[in-house]
C-alpha positions as CSV (number, residue, x, y, z in Angstrom):
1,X,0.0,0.0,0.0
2,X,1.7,3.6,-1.1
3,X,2.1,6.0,1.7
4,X,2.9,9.4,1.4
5,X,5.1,10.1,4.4
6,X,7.9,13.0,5.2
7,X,11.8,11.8,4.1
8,X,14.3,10.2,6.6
9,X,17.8,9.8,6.6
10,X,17.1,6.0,6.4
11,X,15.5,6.8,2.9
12,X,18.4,8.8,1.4
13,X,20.2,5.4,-0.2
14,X,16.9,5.0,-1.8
15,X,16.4,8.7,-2.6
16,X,20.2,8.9,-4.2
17,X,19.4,5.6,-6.2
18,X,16.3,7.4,-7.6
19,X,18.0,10.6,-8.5
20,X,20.9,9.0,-10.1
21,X,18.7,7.3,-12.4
22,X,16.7,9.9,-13.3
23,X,18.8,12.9,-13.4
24,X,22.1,13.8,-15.0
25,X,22.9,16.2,-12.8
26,X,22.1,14.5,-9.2
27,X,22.2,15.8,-5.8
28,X,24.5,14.2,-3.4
29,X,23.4,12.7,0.2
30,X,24.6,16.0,1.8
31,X,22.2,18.1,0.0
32,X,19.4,15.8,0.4
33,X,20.3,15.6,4.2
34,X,20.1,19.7,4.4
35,X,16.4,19.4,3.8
36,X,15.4,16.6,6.0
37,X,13.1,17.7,9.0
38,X,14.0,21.2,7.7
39,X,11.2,24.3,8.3
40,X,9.6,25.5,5.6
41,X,10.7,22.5,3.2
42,X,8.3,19.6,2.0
43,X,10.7,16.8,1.8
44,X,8.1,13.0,1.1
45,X,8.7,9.6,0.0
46,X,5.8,7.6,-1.2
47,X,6.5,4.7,0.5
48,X,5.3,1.5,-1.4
49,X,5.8,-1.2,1.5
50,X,8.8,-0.2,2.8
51,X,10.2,0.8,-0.8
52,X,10.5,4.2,-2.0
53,X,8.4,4.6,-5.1
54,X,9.6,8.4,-5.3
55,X,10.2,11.5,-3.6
56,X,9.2,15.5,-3.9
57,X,10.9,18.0,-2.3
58,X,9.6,21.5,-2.2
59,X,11.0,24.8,-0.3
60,X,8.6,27.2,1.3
61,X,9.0,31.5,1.8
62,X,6.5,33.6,2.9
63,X,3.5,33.1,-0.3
64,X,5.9,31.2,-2.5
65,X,6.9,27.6,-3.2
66,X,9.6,26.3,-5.3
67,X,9.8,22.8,-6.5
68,X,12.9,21.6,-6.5
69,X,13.0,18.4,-6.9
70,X,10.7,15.1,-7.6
71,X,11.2,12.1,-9.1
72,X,9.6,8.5,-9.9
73,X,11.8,5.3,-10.7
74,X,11.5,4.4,-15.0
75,X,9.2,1.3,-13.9
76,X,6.7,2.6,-11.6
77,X,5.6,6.2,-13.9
78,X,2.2,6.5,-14.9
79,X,0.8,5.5,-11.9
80,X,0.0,8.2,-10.2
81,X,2.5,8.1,-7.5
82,X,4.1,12.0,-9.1
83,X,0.5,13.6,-9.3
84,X,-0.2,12.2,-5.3
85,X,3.2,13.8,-4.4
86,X,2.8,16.8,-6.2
87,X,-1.2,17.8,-4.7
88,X,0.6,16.5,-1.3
89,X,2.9,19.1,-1.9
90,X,0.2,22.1,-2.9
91,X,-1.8,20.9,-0.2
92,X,1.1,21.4,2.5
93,X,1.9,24.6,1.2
94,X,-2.0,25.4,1.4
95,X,-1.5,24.3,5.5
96,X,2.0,26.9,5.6
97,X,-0.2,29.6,4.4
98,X,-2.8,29.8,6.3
99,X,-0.4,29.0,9.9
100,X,1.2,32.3,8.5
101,X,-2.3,34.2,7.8
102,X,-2.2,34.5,4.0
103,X,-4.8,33.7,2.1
104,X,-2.7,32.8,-1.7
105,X,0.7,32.1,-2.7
106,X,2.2,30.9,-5.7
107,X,4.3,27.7,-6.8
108,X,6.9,28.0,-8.9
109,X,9.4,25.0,-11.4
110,X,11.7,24.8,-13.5
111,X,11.4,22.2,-16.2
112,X,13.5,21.2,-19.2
113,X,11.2,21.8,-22.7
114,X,12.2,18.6,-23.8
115,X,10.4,16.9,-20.6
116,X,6.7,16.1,-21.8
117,X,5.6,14.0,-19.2
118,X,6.8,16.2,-16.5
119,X,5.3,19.3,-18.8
120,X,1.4,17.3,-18.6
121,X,1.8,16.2,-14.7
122,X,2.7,20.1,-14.5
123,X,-0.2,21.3,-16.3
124,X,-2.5,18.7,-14.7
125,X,-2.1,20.3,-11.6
126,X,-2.7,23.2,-13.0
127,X,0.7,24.9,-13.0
128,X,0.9,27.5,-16.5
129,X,3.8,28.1,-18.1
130,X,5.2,31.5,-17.8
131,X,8.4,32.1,-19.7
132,X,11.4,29.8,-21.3
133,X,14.8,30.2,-20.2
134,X,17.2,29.8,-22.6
135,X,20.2,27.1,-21.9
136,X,19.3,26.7,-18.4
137,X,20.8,22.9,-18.5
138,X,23.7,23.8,-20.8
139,X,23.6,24.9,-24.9
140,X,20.4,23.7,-26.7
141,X,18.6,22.5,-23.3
142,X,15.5,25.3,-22.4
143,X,13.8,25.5,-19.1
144,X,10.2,26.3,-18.9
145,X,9.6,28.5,-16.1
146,X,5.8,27.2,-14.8
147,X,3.8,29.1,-12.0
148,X,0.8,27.6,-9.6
149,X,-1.8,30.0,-7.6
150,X,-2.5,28.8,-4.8
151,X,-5.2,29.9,-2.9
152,X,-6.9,28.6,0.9
């Protein structure tokens, strides 16, 4: 049964495993370990039996989020398990708005134009797409720049 559950340090091996796979430009365990138990960071594993099935991580200021990470192992996409992580996220940032008072706040990615499934789980959620930034992940790779408003 999948879990979504905040990140320990027992999940980083996992976590690292993940991120090597799916990105060329992964984090290390120290920068993982930064954001574990941290305030104002959403840092979740959905846990499939004891087996990480993917991880978000999300930073909080004031009435902004920024994704910064989230990823899902090659063999267990399209199931869902990056559009539970994502609303888990939105709906955690919903709860660190209104402890602060505010009533909206907006999400903000970045996310390499040549990424189409991360563009439609973007979009799904209702993120928009706001600008392109040039070489963002070296010559001939763009980043679109995507925005959520979130209101409580």
């Amino acid at each position: 049964m999948l879990i979504l559950r905040a990140a320990t340090k027992r999940d980083l091996p996992e976590i690292l495993a993940i991120e090597e796979a799916c990105f060329d430009d992964a984090w290390s365990a120290d920068s993982y370990a930064e954001f574990l138990g941290g305030r104002g960071n959403s840092f979740l594993v959905a846990d499939d039996d004891g087996v990480c099935a993917g991880y978000v991580l999300a930073r909080f200021a004031v009435d902004e989020f920024e994704l910064l990470r989230i990823a899902v192992p090659a063999a267990r996409r399209r199931e869902g398990i990056g559009e539970s992580l994502l609303s888990r996220v939105t709906r955690d940032f919903g709860d660190f708005l209104s402890a602060a008072g505010l009533e909206a706040g907006k999400g903000w990615l970045e996310v390499r134009s040549d990424n189409p499934a991360a563009i439609a789980l973007y979009r799904k959620i209702g993120f928009g797409d706001r600008s392109v930034r040039k070489d963002y992940y070296g010559p001939g790779a763009d980043a679109l720049l995507m925005a959520l408003d979130c209101f409580v």
